[in-house]
C-alpha positions as CSV (number, residue, x, y, z in Angstrom):
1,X,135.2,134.3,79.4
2,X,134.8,135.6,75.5
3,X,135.0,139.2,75.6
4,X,131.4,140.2,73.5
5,X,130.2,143.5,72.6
6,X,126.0,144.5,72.7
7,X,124.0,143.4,68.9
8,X,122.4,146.8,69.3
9,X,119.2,146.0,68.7
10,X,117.3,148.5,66.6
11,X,116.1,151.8,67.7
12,X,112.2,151.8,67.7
13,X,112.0,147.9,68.5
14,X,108.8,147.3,70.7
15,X,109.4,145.9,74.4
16,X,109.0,142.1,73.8
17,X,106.5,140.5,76.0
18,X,108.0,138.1,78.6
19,X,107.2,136.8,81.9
20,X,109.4,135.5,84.1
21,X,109.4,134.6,87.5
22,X,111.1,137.0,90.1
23,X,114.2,135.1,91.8
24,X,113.3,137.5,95.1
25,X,110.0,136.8,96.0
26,X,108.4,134.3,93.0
27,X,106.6,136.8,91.5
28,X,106.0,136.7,87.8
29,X,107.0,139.7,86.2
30,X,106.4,141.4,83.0
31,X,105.8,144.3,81.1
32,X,102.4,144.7,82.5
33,X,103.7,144.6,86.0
34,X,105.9,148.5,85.0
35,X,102.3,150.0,83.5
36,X,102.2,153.7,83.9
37,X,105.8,154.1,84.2
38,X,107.4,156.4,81.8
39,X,110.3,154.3,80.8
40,X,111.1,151.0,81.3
41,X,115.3,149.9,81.8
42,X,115.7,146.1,80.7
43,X,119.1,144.9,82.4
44,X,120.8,141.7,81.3
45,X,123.1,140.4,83.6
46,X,124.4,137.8,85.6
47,X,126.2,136.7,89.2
48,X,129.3,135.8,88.3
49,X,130.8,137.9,84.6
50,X,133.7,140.3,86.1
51,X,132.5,142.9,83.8
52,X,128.9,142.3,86.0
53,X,130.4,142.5,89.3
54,X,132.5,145.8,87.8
55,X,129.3,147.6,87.8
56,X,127.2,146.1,90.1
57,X,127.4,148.7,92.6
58,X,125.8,151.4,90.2
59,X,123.4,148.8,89.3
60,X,122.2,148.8,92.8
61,X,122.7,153.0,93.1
62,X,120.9,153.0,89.6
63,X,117.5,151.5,91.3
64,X,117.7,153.4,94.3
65,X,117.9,157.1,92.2
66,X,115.3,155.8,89.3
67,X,112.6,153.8,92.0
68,X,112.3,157.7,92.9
69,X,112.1,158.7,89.3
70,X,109.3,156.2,88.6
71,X,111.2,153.8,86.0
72,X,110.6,150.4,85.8
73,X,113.9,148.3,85.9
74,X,114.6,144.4,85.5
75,X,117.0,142.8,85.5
76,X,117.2,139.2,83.8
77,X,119.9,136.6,83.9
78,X,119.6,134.0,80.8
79,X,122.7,132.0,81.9
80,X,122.7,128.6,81.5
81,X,122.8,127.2,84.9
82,X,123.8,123.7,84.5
83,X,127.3,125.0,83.2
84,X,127.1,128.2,85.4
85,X,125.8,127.3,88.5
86,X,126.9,130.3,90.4
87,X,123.8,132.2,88.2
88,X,121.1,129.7,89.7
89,X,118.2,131.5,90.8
90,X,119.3,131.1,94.2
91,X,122.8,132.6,94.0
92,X,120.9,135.3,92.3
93,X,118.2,135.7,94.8
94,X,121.9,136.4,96.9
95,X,123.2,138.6,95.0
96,X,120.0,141.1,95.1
97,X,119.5,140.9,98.3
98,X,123.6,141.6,99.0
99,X,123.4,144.2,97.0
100,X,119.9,145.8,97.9
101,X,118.3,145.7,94.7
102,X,114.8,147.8,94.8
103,X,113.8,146.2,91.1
104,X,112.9,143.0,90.1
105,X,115.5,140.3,89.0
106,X,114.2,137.5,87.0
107,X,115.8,134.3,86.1
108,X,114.8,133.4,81.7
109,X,115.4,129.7,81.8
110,X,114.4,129.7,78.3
111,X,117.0,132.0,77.0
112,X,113.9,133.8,74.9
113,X,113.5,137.2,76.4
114,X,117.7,137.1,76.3
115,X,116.6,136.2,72.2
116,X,114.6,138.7,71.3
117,X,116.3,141.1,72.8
118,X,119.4,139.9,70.7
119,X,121.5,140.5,74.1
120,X,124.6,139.3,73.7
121,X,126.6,139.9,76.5
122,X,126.5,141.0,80.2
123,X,125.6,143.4,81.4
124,X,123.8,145.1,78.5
125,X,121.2,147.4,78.2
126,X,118.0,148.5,76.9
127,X,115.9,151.2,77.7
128,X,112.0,151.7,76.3
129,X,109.7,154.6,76.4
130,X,106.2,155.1,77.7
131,X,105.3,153.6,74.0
132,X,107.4,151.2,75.0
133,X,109.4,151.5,71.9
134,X,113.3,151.0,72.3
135,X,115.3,154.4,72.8
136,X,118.5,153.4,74.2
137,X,120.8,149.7,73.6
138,X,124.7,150.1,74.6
139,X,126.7,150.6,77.4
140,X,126.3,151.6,81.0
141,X,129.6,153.9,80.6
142,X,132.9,154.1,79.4
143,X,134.5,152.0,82.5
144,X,135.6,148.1,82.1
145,X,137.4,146.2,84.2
146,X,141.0,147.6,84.7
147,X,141.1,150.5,82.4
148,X,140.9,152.4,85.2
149,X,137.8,154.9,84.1
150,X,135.2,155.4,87.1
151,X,131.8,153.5,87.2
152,X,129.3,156.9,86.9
153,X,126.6,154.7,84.4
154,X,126.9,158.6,82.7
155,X,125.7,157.2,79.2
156,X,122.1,154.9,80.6
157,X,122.0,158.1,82.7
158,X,121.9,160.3,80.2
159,X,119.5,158.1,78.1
160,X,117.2,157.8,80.9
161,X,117.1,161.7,81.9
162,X,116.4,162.6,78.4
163,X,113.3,160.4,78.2
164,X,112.2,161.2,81.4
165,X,112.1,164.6,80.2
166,X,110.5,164.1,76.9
167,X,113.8,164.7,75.1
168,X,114.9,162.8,72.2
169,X,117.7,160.5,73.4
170,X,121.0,160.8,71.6
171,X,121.4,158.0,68.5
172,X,125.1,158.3,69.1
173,X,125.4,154.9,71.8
174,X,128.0,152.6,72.3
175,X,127.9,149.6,72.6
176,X,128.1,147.6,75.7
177,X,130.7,145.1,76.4
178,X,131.1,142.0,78.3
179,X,131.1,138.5,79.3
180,X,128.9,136.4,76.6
181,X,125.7,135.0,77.0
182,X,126.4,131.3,78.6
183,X,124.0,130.2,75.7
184,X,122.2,126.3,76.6
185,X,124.1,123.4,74.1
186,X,121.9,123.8,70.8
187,X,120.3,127.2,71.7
188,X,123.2,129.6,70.4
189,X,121.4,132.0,68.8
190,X,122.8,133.1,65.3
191,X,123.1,136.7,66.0
């Protein structure tokens, strides 16, 4: 495990496009599939990083409150799964359905929506407006594993408020930190 913090991507970046298959029901998602929602959350993350499993419970709690709120919310693992096969699409599909996940969670076997997204690590985040224009990259809060801070996901909360109410979001965002991407042999990317 190499501790990595979030690239934050630049503010303003447009939602790549990407479809990728559901790991729940074999759906192919992509940004068409959120139209008409007013804010689109883009999770990266993965079954097995600690920093993951940290927050997974206000993962779940996050798509339960926002599925009310009318956000769209992914979540994609990029993992490679020959080296990490506890983050196989099936073990995923196990970890949604454990933890009750009302939003989609795709499996990017390519590792390009992880790439231009320039995620880095897991879980990070990236929220995009109804322009679909990138408003918030960084961290979920101020909690890591054993540093003994509560898991509220205050600063994606905040973020996500403010759009929802047409407010600016803060520029002041931290970054997120975690477990690195478990990038495919030959496909590091040089970010």
């Amino acid at each position: 495990m190499a501790l990595k913090d979030s690239t934050m991507l630049p503010l303003g970046t447009s939602l790549p496009h990407f479809e990728l298959p559901d790991v729940g029901t074999g759906h192919v998602i992509s940004p068409e599939s959120f139209a008409g929602k007013p804010a689109i959350l883009v999770m990266c993350i993965c079954r097995h990083c600690p920093y993951v499993v940290h927050v997974q419970e206000e993962l779940a709690k996050l798509g339960r409150d926002y599925q009310k709120k009318n956000v769209g919310i992914v979540a994609i693992s990029s993992n490679d799964v020959k080296n990490y096969p506890q983050d196989s699409p099936a073990r995923l599909k196990e970890m949604a359905e454990k933890l009750d996940f009302r939003f989609p969670y795709c499996y990017d076997e390519s590792q390009e929506v992880a790439k231009a997204l320039t995620a880095a690590c897991t879980p990070d985040f990236f929220v995009f407006n109804e322009e679909r224009k990138l408003v918030y990259r960084g961290q979920l809060d101020d909690s890591r594993p054993g540093n003994g801070k509560p898991v509220t996901g205050r600063d994606l909360r905040t973020a996500l408020e403010a759009v929802l109410d047409g407010k600016p979001v803060s520029v002041e965002q931290k970054p997120s930190a975690g477990c690195n991407i478990k990038w495919k042999t030959g496909n590091e990317p040089d970010y």
